[in-house]
NUMI-360080 format. One record per residue (C-alpha): residue in one letter; z, y, x. Coordinates in steps of 0.1 Angstrom, whole numbers, plus 5000, padded with zeros to 4 digits. Layout:
BEGIN
AZYX...
This chain:
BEGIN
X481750404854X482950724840X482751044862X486451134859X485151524857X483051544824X483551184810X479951154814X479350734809X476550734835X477150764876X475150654903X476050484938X475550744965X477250534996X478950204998X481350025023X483049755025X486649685039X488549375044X489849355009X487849574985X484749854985X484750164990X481850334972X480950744965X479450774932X477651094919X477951174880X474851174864X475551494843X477851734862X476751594898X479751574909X481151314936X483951064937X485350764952X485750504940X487750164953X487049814941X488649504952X489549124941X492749114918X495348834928X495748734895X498648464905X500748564934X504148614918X506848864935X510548724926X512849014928X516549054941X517749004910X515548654902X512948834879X509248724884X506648974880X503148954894X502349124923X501349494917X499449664941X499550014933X503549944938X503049854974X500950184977X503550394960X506450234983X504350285015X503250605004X506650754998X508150755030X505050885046X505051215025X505251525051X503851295080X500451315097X499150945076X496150955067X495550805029X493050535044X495650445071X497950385039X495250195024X494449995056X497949915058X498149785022X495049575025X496349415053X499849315039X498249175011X495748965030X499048825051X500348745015X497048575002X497148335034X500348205023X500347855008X503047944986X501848204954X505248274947X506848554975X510248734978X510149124973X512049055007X509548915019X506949245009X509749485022X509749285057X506249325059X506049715055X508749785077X506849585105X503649795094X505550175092X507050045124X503350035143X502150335125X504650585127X509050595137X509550855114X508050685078X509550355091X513050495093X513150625063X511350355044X514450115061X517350345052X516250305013X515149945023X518249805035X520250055017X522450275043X525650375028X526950555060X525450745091X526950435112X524150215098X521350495100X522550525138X522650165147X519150145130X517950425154X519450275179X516949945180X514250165173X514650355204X514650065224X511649895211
């Protein structure tokens, strides 16, 4: 591992954890002594995302982080909750049968997520989700979310 500081080739493992889906481990640079994290997990090499359009592409998880992310900026979300959140949604998509899911299907699953963890991030993850053209939408949207 490089230390991202110096470049230094050499790092050691101060601390180690692991999560449901990958490891979380602080490494120390060997030169600068510097610390990082670091995150290392499985990569699902085969599950395929079929987009609206009928595009494959395989699935990419720094994408799910970026679209979770996103909506969350400016809200009290923690990065691990973000993390937690992504781990989770992809272990619901590695217990599928099926290695082929809908970006539908990945969109579905975040808004339940945002839902849990906080009104404000899911709202706006579901107005550029389900792409509101007019305040009537955004209100009717609202308007289930108040009553759950």
């Amino acid at each position: 591992m490089q230390c991202p500081y110096c470049l230094h080739p050499e790092t050691k493992v101060v601390d180690s954890r692991e999560s449901e889906s990958s490891v979380r481990r602080r490494r120390e640079c060997l030169k600068c002594e510097k610390r990082y994290t670091t995150y290392e997990q499985a990569e699902i090499d085969d599950l395929v995302v079929i987009k609206k359009d009928g595009r494959r592409e395989p699935f990419d998880r720094a994408k799910l982080i970026k679209s979770i992310t996103l909506p969350c900026q400016k809200r009290p979300i923690k990065t691990i909750e973000i993390e937690r959140m992504a781990d989770q949604i992809e272990l619901d998509l590695k217990q599928k049968d099926n290695r082929e899911v809908t970006s539908r299907d990945i969109g579905e699953l975040v808004m339940s997520k945002l839902k849990q963890l906080d009104k404000i991030a899911y709202i706006r993850f579901a107005a550029v989700y389900r792409e509101f053209e007019d305040v009537q939408q955004f209100r009717k949207e609202l308007k289930v979310l108040l009553r759950t």
